[in-house]
BADO-705773 format. One record per residue: residue in three letters; z, y, x of N, C-alpha, C in turn. Coordinates in steps of 0.05 Angstrom, whole numbers, plus 32768, in hexadecimal, padded with zeros to 4 digits. Each point is the difference from the previous one (the first is absolute). Layout:
residues N
ALAZYXZYXZYX ...
end
This chain:
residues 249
UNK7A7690F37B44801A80097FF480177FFB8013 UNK80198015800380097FFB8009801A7FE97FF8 UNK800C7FF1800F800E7FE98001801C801C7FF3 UNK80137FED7FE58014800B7FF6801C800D8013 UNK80007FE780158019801080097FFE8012801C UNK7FE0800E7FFC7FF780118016800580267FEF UNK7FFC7FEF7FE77FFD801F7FEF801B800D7FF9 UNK7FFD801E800C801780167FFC7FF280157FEC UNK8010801480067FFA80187FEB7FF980178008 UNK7FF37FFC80157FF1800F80197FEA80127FF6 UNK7FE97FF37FEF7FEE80087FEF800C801A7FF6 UNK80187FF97FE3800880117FF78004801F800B UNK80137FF88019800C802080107FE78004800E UNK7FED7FF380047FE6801180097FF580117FED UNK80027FF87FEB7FF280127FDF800D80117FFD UNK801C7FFE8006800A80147FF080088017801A UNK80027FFD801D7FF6800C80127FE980197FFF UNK7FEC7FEB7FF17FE6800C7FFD8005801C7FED UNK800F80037FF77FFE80157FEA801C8012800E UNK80107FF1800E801E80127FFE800E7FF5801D UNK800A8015801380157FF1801380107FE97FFC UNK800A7FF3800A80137FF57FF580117FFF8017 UNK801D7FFC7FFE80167FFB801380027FE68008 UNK80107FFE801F80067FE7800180107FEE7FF0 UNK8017801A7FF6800B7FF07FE17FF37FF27FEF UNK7FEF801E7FF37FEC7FF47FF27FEB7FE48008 UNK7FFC7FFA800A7FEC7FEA801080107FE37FFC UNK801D8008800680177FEA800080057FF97FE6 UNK7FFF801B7FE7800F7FF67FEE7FE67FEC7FF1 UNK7FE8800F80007FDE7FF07FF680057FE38008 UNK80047FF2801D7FF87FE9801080267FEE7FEC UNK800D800E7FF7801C7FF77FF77FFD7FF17FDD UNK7FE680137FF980047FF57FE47FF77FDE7FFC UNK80147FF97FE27FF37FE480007FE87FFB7FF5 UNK7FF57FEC80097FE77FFA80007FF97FE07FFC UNK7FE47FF57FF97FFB7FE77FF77FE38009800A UNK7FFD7FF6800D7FE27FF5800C7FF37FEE7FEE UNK7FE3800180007FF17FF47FF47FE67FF58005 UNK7FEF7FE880017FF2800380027FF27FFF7FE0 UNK7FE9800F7FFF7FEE7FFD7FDE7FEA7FFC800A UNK7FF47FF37FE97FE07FF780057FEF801B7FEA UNK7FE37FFE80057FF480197FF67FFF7FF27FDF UNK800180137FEF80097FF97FE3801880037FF7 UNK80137FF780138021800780018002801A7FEE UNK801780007FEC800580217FF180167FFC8003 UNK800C80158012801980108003801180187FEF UNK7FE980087FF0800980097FED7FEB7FFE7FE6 UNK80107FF87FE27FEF80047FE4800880127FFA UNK7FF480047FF17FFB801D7FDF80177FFA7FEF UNK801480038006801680097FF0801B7FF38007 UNK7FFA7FF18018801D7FF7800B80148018800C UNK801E7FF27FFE8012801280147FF87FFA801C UNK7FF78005801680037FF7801D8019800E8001 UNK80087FE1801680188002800C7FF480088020 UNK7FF57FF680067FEF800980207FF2801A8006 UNK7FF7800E80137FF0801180007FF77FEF8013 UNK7FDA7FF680077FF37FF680137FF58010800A UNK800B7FF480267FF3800B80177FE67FF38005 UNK7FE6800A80007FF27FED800D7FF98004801B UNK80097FEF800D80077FF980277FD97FFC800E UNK7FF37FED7FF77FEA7FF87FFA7FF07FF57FF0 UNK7FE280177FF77FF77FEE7FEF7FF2801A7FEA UNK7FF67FFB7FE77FFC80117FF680077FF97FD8 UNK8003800F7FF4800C7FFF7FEB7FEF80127FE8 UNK800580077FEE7FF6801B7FEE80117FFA7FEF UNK8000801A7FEA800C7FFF7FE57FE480037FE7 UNK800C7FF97FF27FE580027FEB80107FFB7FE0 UNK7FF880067FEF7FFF80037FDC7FED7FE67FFA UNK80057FF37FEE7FEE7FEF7FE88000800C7FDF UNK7FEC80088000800280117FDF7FFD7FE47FEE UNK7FF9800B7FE980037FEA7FED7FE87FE87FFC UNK7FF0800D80097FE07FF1800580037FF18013 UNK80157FF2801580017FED80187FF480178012 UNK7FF880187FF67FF78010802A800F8001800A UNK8000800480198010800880157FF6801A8006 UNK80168016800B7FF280178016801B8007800D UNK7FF47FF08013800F800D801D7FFB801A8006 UNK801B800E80058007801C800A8006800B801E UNK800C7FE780108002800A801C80007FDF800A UNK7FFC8006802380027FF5800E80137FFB8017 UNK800C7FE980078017800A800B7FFF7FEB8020 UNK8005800A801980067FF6801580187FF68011 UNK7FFF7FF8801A801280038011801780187FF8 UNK80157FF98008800F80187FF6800A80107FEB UNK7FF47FFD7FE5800680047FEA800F7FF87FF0 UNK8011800B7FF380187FFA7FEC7FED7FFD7FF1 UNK7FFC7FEE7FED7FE780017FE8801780087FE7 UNK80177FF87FF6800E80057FED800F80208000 UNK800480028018801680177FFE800F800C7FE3 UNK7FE8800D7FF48005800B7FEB80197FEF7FE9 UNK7FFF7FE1800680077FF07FEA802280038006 UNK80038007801C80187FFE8007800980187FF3 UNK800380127FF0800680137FF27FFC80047FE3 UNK7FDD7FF37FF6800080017FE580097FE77FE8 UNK80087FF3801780067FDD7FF27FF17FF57FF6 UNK7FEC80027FF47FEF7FEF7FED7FE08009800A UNK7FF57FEC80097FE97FFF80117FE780087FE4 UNK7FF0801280087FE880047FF07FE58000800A UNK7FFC7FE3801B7FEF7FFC7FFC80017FE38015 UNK7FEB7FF3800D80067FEB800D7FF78002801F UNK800B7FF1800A7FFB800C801A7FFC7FD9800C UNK7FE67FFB80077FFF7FEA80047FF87FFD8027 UNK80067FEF80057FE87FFB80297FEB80007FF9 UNK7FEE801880127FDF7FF47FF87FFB7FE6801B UNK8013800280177FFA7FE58019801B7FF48001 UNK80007FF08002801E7FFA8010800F800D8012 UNK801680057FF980108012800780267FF6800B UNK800480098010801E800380078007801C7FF9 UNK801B7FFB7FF1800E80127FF780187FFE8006 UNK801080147FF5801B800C8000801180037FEA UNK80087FED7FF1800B80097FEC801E80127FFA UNK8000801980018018800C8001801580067FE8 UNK801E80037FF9800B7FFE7FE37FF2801C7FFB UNK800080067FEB800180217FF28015800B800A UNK80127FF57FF78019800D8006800180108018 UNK7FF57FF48012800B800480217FE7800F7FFC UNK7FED80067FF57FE580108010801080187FF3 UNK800B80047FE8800680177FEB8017800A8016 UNK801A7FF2800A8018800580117FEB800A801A UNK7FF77FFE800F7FF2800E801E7FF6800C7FFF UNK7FEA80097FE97FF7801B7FF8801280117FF9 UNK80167FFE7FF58015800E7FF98017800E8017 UNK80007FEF800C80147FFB801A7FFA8011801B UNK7FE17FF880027FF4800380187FED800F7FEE UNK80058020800F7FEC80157FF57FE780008006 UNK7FFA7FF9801D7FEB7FFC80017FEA7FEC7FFC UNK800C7FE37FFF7FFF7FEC7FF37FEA800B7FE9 UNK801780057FE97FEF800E7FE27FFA80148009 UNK7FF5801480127FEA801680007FE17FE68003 UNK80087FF080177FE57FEA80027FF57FFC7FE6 UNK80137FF57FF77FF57FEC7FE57FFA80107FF8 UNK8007801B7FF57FF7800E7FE57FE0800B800D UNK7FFB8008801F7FE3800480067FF47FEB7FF6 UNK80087FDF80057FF07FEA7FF77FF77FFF7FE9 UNK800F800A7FEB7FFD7FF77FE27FF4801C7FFE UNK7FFC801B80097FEC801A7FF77FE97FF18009 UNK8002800080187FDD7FF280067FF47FE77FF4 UNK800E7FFB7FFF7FF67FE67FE87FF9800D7FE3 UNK801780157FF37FF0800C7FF07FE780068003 UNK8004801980197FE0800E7FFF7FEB7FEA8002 UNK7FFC7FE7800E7FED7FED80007FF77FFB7FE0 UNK80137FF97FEA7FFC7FFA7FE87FF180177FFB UNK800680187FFC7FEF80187FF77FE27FFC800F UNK80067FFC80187FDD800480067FEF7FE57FF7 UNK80127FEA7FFD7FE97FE27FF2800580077FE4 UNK801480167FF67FED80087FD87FEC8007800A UNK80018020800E7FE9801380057FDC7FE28004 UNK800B7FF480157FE97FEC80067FF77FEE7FE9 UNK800E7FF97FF17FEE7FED7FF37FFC800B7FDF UNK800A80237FFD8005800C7FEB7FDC80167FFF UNK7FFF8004801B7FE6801380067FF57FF68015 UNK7FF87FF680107FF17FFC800B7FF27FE78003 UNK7FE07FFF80067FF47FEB7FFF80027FEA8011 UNK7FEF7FEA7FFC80057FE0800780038007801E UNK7FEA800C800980007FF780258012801A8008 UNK800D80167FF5800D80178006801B7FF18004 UNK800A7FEF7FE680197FF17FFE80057FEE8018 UNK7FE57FE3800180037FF08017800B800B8019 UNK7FE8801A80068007801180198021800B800C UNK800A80057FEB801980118003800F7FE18003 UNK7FFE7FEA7FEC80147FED7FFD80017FF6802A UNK7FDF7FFE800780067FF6801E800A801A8012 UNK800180217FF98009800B8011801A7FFB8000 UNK800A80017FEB802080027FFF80077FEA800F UNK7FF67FE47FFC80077FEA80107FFE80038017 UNK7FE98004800E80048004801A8011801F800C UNK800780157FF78010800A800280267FF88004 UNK80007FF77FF0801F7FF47FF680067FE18016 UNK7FE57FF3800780047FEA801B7FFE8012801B UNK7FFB801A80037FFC80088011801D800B8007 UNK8010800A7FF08017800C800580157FF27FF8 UNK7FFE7FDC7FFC80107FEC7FFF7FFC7FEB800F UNK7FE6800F80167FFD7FF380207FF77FE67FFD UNK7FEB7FF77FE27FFA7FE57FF57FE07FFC8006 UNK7FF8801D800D7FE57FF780017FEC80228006 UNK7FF3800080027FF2801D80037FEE80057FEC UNK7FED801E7FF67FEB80047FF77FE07FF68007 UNK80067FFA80167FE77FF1800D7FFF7FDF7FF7 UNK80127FF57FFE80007FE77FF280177FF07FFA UNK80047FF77FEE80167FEB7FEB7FFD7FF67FEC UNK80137FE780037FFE7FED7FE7800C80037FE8 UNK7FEE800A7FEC800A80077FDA800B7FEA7FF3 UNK80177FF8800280057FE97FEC7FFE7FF97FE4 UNK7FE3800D7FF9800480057FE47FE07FED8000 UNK80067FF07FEB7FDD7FF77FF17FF480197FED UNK7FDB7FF780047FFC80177FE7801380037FEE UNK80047FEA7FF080127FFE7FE4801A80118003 UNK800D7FFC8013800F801280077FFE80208004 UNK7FED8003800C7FF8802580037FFB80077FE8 UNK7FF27FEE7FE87FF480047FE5801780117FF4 UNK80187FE980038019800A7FF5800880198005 UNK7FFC8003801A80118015800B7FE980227FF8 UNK7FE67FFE80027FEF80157FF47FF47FFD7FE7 UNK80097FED7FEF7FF67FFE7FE77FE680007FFD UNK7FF27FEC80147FE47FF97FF380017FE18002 UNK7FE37FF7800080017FEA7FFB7FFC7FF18021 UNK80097FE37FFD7FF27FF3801E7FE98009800E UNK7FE57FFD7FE57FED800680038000801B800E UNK800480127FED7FFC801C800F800380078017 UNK801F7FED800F8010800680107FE97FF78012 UNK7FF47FEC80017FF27FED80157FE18018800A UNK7FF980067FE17FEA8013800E80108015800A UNK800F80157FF8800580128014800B7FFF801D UNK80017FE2800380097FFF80167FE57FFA801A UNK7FF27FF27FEB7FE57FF5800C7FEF80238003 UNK800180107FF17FF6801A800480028017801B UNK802B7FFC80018006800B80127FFC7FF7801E UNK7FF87FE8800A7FF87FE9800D7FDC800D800E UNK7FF17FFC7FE77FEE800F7FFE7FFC801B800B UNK800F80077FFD7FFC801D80088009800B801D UNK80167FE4800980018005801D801880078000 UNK8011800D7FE9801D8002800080197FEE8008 UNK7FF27FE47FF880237FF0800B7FE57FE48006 UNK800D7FEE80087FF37FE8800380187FED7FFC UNK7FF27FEB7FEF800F7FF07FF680007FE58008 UNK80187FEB80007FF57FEC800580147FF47FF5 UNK80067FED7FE580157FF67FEE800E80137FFA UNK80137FFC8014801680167FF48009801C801A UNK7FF57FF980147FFF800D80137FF0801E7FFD UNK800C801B80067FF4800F7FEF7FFE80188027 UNK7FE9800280087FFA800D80147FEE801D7FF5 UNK8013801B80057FF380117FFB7FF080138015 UNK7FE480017FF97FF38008801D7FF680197FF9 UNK800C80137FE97FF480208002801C80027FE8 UNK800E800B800A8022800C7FFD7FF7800C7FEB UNK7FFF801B80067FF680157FF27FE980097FF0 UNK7FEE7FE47FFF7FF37FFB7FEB800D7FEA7FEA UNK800E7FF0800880167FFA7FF1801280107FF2 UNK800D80148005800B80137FF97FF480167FEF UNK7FE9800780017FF780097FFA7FF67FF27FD9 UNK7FFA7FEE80057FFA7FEE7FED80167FF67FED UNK801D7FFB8009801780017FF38007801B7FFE UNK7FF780187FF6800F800F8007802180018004 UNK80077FFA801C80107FFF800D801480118007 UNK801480057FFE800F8016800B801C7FF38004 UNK800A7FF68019801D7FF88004800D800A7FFF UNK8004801A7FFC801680147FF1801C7FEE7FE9 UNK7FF97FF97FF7800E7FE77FE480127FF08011 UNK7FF17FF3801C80157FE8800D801680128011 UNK7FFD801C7FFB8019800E800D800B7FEF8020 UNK7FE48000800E80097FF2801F7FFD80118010 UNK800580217FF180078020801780197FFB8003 UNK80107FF47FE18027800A800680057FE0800D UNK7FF37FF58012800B7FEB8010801380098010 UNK80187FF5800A80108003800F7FFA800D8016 UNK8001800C80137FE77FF5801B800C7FEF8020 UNK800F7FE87FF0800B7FF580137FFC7FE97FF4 UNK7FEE7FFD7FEC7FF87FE97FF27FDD7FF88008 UNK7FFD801F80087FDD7FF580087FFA7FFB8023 
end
């Protein structure tokens, strides 16, 4: 992790780069807003199910998700979130948080006012053209994990859950398709495809089997892509990484 008074807001104007030019203004006014560094440990919740946030969180390093608890104590996690990601955005607009957004590792953050994320999007046009790509693609992600755990099967779901991951580290420069570290336990993927540990563990032991990824803890090496792909039915179309900037790749 990095040491607190090394961390800027560098991350940020790289993300939002990623989707939109930005000016040297622009770049000046991002690196200007106030800010509260953080460090969090994994479990940390930055945001609950029905608070006002006052913050929108940057996460600088580290990894995070959002997820629901229904009434039965489940959990189901909905997305996953990295380097670079505003995980709240949205809250900075709708005021009252509807769902939780906890660290799945230890994490350094950014804690920014609302205020000031709502004023620079406003201010700085291009600024809010970024964000608003951030928060569509984050939509479309939610649409394709209903589609996944709404219709398709155990090892079809697993499949897609590791393409998208190694996709999304690939184009946040965290790791490649050929191999990276999942910070997620079974119990955790369970959540996130709605099966059980159990299940999670054989389809993983299957795909393994079959010569598709090789596993080792949490270390996830895929050695036939496109039988991977094939198996999630796959289509990155959803992570919209055609309308990348192209001064971002």
């Amino acid at each position: 992790m990095t040491s607190p008074e090394r961390l800027t807001l560098q991350p940020l104007i790289d993300k939002l780069q990623f989707w939109a030019p930005l000016s040297d203004a622009d770049e000046a006014a991002v690196r200007a807003l106030p800010v509260t560094f953080r460090r969090l440990k994994a479990g940390h919740y930055v945001v609950w199910d029905g608070d006002r946030p006052q913050h929108s969180c940057l996460l600088i390093h580290g990894f995070a998700y959002r997820h629901k608890i229904v009434r039965e104590g489940k959990k189901q996690i909905f997305s996953l979130h990295m380097d670079g990601d505003l995980v709240d955005l949205q809250n900075s607009l709708l005021g009252r948080a509807d769902h939780n957004v906890e660290m799945l590792t230890d994490c350094d953050v950014a804690l920014i006012p609302v205020d000031a994320i709502r004023k620079i999007a406003f201010d700085r046009p291009s600024v809010g053209m970024a964000m608003w790509y951030e928060t569509l693609v984050e939509g479309s992600i939610f649409r394709e994990w209903i589609a996944n755990i709404g219709r398709r099967d155990a090892r079809t779901r697993i499949a897609h859950l590791i393409c998208e991951f190694a996709m999304r580290l690939k184009a946040a420069k965290l790791g490649t398709p050929e191999g990276f570290m999942i910070p997620m336990s079974q119990e955790w993927i369970s959540d996130a495809v709605s099966l059980t540990s159990v299940h999670v563990n054989r389809v993983l032991k299957a795909l393994q089997a079959d010569g598709v990824i090789h596993r080792s803890r949490r270390w996830i090496e895929v050695r036939d892509w496109d039988g991977l792909v094939e198996a999630g039915d796959f289509n990155p179309a959803y992570l919209h990484l055609d309308q990348v900037h192209p001064a971002a790749i």
